[in-house]
C-alpha positions as CSV (number, residue, x, y, z in Angstrom):
1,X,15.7,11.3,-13.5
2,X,15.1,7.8,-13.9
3,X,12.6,5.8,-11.5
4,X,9.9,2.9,-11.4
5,X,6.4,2.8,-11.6
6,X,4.5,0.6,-9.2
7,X,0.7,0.5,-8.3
8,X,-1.3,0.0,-5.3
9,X,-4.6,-1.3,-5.4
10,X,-7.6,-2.0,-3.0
11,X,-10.4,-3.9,-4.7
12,X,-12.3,-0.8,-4.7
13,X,-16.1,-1.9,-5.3
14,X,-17.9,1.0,-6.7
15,X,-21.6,2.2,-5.8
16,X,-23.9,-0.5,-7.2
17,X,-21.2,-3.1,-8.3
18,X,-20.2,-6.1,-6.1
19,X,-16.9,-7.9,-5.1
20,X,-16.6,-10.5,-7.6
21,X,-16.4,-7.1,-10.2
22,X,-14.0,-5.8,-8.3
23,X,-12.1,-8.8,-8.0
24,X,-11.9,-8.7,-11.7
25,X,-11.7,-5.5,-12.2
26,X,-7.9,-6.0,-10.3
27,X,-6.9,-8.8,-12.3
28,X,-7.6,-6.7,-15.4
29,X,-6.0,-3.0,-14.2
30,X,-2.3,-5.3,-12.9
31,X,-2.4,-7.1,-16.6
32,X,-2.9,-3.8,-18.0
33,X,-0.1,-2.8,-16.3
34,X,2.4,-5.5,-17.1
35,X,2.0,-4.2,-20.8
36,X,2.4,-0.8,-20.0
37,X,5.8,-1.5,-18.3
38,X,4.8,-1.2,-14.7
39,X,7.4,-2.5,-12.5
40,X,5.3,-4.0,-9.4
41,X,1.4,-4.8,-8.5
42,X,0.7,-4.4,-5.2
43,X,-2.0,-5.6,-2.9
44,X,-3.8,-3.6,0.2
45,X,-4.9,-4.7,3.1
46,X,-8.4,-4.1,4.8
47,X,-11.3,-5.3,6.6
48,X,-14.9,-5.0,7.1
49,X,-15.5,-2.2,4.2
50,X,-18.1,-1.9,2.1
51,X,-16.3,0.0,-0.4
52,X,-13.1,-2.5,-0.9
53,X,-12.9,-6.6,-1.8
54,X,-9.1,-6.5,-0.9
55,X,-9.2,-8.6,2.9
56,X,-6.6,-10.6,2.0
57,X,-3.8,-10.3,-0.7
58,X,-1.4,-12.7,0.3
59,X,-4.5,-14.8,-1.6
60,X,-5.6,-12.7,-3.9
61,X,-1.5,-12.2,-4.9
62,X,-1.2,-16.2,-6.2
63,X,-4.4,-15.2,-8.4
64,X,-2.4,-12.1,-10.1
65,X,0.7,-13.8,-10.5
66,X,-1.2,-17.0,-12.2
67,X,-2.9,-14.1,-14.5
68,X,-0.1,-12.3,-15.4
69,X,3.9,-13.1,-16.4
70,X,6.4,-11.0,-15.4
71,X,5.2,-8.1,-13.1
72,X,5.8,-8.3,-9.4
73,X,3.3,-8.6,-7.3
74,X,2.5,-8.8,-3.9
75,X,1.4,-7.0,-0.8
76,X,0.7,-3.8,0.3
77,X,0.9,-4.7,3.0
78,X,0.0,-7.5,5.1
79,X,-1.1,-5.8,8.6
80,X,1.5,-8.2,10.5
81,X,-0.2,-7.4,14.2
82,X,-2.9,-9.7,13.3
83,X,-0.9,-12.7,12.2
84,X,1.5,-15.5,12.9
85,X,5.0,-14.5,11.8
86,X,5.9,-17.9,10.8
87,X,2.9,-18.6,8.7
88,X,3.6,-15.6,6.9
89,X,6.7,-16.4,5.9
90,X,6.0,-20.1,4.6
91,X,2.8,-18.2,2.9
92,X,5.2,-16.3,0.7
93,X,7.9,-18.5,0.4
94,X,5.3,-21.0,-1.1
95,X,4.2,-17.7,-3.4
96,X,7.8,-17.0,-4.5
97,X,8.4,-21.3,-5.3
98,X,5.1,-20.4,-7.1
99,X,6.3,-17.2,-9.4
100,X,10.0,-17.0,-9.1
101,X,11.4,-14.0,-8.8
102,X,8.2,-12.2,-8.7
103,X,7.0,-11.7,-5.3
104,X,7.3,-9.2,-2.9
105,X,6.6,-9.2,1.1
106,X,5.2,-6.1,1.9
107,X,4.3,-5.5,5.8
108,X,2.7,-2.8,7.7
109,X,1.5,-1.5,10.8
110,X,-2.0,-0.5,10.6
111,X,-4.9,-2.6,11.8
112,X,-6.4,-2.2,8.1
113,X,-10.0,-2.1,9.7
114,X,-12.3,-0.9,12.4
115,X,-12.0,-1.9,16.1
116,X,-14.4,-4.6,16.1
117,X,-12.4,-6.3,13.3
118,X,-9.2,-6.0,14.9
119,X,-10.5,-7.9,17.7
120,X,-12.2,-10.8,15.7
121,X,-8.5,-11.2,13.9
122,X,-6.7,-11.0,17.3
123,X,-9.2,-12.7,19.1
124,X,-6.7,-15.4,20.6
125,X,-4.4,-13.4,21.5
126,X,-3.3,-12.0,24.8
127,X,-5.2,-8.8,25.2
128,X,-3.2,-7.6,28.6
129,X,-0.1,-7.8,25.7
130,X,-0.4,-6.1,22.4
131,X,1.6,-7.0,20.0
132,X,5.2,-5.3,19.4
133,X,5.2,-4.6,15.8
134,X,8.7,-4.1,15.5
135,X,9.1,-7.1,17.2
136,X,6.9,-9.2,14.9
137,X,8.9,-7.6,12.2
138,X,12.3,-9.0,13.5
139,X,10.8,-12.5,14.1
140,X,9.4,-12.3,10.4
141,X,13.0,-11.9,9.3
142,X,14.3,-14.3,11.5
143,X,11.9,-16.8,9.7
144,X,12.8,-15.6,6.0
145,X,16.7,-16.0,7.2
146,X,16.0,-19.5,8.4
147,X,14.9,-23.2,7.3
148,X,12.5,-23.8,9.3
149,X,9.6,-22.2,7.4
150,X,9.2,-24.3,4.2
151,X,9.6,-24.6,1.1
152,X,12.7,-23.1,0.2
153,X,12.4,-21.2,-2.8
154,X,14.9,-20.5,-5.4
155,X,14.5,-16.9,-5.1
156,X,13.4,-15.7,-1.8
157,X,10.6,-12.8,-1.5
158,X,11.3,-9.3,-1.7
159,X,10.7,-7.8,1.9
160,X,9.4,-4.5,1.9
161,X,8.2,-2.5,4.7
162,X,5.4,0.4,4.4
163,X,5.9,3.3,7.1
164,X,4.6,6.6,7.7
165,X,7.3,7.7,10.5
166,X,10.8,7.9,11.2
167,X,11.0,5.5,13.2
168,X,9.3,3.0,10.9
169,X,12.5,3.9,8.1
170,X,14.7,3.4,11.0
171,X,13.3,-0.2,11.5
172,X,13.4,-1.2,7.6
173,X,17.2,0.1,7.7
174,X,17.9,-2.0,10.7
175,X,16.1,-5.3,9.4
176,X,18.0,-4.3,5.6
177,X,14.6,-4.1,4.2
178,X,13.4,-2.2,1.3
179,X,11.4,1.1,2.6
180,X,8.6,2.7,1.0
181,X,6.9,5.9,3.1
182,X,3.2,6.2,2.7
183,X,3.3,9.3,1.1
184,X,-1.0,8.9,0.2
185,X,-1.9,9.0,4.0
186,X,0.5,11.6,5.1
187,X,2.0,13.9,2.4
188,X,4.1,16.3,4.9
189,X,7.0,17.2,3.0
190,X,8.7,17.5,6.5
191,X,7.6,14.1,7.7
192,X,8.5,12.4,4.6
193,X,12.4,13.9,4.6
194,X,12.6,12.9,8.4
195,X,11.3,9.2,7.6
196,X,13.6,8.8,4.6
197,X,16.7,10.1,6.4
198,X,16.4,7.9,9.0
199,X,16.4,4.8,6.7
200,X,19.5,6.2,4.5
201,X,20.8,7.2,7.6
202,X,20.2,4.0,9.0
203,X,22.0,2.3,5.8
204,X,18.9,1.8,3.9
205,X,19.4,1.1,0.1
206,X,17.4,3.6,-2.5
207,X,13.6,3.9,-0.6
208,X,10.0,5.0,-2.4
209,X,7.5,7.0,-1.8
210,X,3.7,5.8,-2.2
211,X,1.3,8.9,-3.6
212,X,-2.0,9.6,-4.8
213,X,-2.1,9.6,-8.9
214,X,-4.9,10.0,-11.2
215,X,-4.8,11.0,-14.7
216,X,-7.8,11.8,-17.3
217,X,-8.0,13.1,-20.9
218,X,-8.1,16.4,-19.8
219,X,-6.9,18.1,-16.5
220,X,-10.4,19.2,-15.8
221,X,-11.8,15.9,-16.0
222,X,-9.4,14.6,-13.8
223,X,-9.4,16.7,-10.8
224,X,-13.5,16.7,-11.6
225,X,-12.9,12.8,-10.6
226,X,-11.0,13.4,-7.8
227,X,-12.3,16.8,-6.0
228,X,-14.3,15.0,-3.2
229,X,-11.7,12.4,-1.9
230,X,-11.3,13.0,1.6
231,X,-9.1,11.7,4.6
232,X,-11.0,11.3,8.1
233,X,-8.3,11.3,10.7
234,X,-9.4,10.0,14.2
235,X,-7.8,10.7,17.1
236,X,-8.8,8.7,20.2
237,X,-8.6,10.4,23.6
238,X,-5.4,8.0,24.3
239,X,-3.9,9.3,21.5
240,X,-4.6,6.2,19.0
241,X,-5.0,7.8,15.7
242,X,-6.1,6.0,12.3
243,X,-6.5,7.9,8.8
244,X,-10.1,6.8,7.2
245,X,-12.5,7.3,4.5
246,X,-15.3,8.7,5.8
247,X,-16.4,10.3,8.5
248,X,-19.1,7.2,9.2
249,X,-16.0,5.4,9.5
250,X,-14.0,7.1,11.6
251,X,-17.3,7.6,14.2
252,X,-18.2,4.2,14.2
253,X,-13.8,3.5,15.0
254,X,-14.4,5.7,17.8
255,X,-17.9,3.9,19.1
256,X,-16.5,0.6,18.7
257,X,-13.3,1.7,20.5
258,X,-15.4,2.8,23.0
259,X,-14.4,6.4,23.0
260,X,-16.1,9.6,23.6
261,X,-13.5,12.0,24.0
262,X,-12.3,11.4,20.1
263,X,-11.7,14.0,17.6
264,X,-12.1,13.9,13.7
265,X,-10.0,16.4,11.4
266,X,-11.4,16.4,7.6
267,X,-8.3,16.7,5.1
268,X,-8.4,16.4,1.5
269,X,-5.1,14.8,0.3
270,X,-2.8,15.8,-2.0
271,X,-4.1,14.2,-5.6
272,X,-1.9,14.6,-8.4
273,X,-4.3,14.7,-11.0
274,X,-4.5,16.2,-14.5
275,X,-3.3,14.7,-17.9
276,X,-0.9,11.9,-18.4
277,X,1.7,14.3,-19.2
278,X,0.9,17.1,-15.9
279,X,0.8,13.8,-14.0
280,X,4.3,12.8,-15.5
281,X,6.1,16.3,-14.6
282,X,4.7,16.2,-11.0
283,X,6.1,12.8,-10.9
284,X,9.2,13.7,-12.1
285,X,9.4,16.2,-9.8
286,X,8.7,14.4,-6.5
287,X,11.0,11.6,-7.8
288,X,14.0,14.6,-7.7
289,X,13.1,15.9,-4.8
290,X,12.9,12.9,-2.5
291,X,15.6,11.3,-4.5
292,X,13.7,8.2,-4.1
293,X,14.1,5.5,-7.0
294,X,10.1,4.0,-7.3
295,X,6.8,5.9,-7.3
296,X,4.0,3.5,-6.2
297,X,0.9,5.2,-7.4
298,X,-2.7,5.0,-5.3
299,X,-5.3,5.3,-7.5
300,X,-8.6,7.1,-5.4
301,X,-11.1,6.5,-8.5
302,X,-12.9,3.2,-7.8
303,X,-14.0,2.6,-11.9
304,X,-12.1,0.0,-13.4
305,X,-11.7,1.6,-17.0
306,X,-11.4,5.1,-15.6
307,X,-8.4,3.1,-13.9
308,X,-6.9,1.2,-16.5
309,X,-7.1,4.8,-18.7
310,X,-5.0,6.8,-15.9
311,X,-2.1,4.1,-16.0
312,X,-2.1,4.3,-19.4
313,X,-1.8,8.0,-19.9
314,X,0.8,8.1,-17.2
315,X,3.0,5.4,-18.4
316,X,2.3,6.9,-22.2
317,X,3.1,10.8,-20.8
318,X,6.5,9.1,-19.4
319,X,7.2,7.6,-22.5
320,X,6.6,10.9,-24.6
321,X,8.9,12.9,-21.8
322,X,11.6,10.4,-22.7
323,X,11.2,10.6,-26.7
């Protein structure tokens, strides 16, 4: 079947490197990517990590699309709890007058950090009321329907919203948002159906699934690359849950949290990794199973070439499948 190929990216900054590397290091994997035919460059949100330069991508965004000339780009997503709905939308309307037709608004849910950064981003706000993200998601619209947030571009942003539930397809249908189900975090085949359904259901148009993707010059090498990613899911004793990267990182949620009663649960997500062609077929195959239209691929290796290389052998595997 026939789909798209998008990518997510963090800014990872490898062991000894630094954020400015990493900064480049993105610029150069989403122009790589433009000439390998990927259809959209998106940017993650998160805060106060060592291991990612990525804190902001509405800002990072207007550097890719001034580097590059016809990929989309945009975010992946912006954590809307933290932030004025308004200023959003002027920040990505000014984006789209910017690159027309190129930018996408990509929200999410998460707090994209730790406990004590949360709080330093939502500092003014009311603390006896948290913020209703479906809520904020409705006013967001409301603003990208209007005139009052300025400019006005020719072409307005792409809205997009990144889910992991049901209920959060159910939302995107409602708001007539494009869906994409975070598929990297949580890949229950179960879950995923259930989250989809509910935005076709719901009157959705064709949704996509994020996943993680890696490919090597041989199979070995790449799941060699991949074999200790890990997935720390903390689970406060409220019930608050968050998916991180290391256990120091979901502890220190919990101590900052000021929980005691938490539990950790180690997974090791679901990589496809292997050759550009294995990587292809797998592909393939979750596209026809989820009948979803666009793959947005999450790349766990932090190297920039090992990077660029894995795009490269996957777009080159789909190209030898369709030969």
């Amino acid at each position: 079947m026939t789909y798209f190929l998008s990518l997510l990216d963090k800014s990872p900054i490898p062991g000894g490197s630094n954020p400015e590397r990493a900064l480049a290091d993105t610029v150069a994997y989403a122009r790589h990517a433009e000439k390998l035919g990927y259809h959209r460059f998106w940017l993650a949100e998160h805060h106060g990590s060592a291991e990612v330069a990525g804190v902001a991508p509405e800002i990072l965004a207007a550097w890719v699309l001034a580097s590059t000339e016809r990929i989309r780009v945009g975010s992946g997503g912006v954590m809307l709890q933290h932030y004025s709905p308004f200023k959003v939308a002027e920040t990505f309307r000014l984006l789209a007058a910017l690159a027309p037709d190129r930018v996408d608004l990509g929200i999410g849910r998460a707090p994209g950090g730790l406990p004590q950064t949360t709080q330093a981003l939502q500092a003014r706000l009311d603390k006896s009321a948290p913020p209703d993200f479906a809520a904020l998601a409705e006013e967001l619209d409301g603003h990208l329907n209007g005139e009052l947030a300025r400019p006005l571009p020719r072409v307005a942003p792409r809205r997009v919203l990144l889910g992991g539930s049901p209920d959060s397809g159910a939302l995107a249908a409602r708001l007539g948002w494009d869906f994409v189900f975070a598929g990297h975090f949580n890949g229950d085949a179960a879950l995923i159906e259930a989250s989809l359904g509910a935005y076709r259901t719901g009157g959705g148009r064709a949704p996509a699934l994020a996943v993680h993707a890696f490919a090597a010059t041989s199979a070995a090498s790449a799941r060699d690359a991949v074999r200790e990613t890990r997935i720390f899911r903390v689970t406060l004793s409220d019930g608050r849950a968050l998916n991180l990267r290391s256990r120091e990182q979901a502890e220190s949620f919990a101590r900052q949290a000021g929980d005691s009663g938490f539990t950790i649960r180690e997974t090791q997500p679901h990589v496809i990794a292997g050759s550009g062609e294995d990587v292809r077929a797998a592909l393939d195959a979750l596209a026809e199973r989820f009948d979803v239209n666009e793959l947005v691929l999450d790349n766990p290796v932090p190297d920039g070439a090992a990077r660029r290389l894995s795009i490269e052998l996957i777009a080159t595997g789909t190209r030898r499948a369709a030969a």
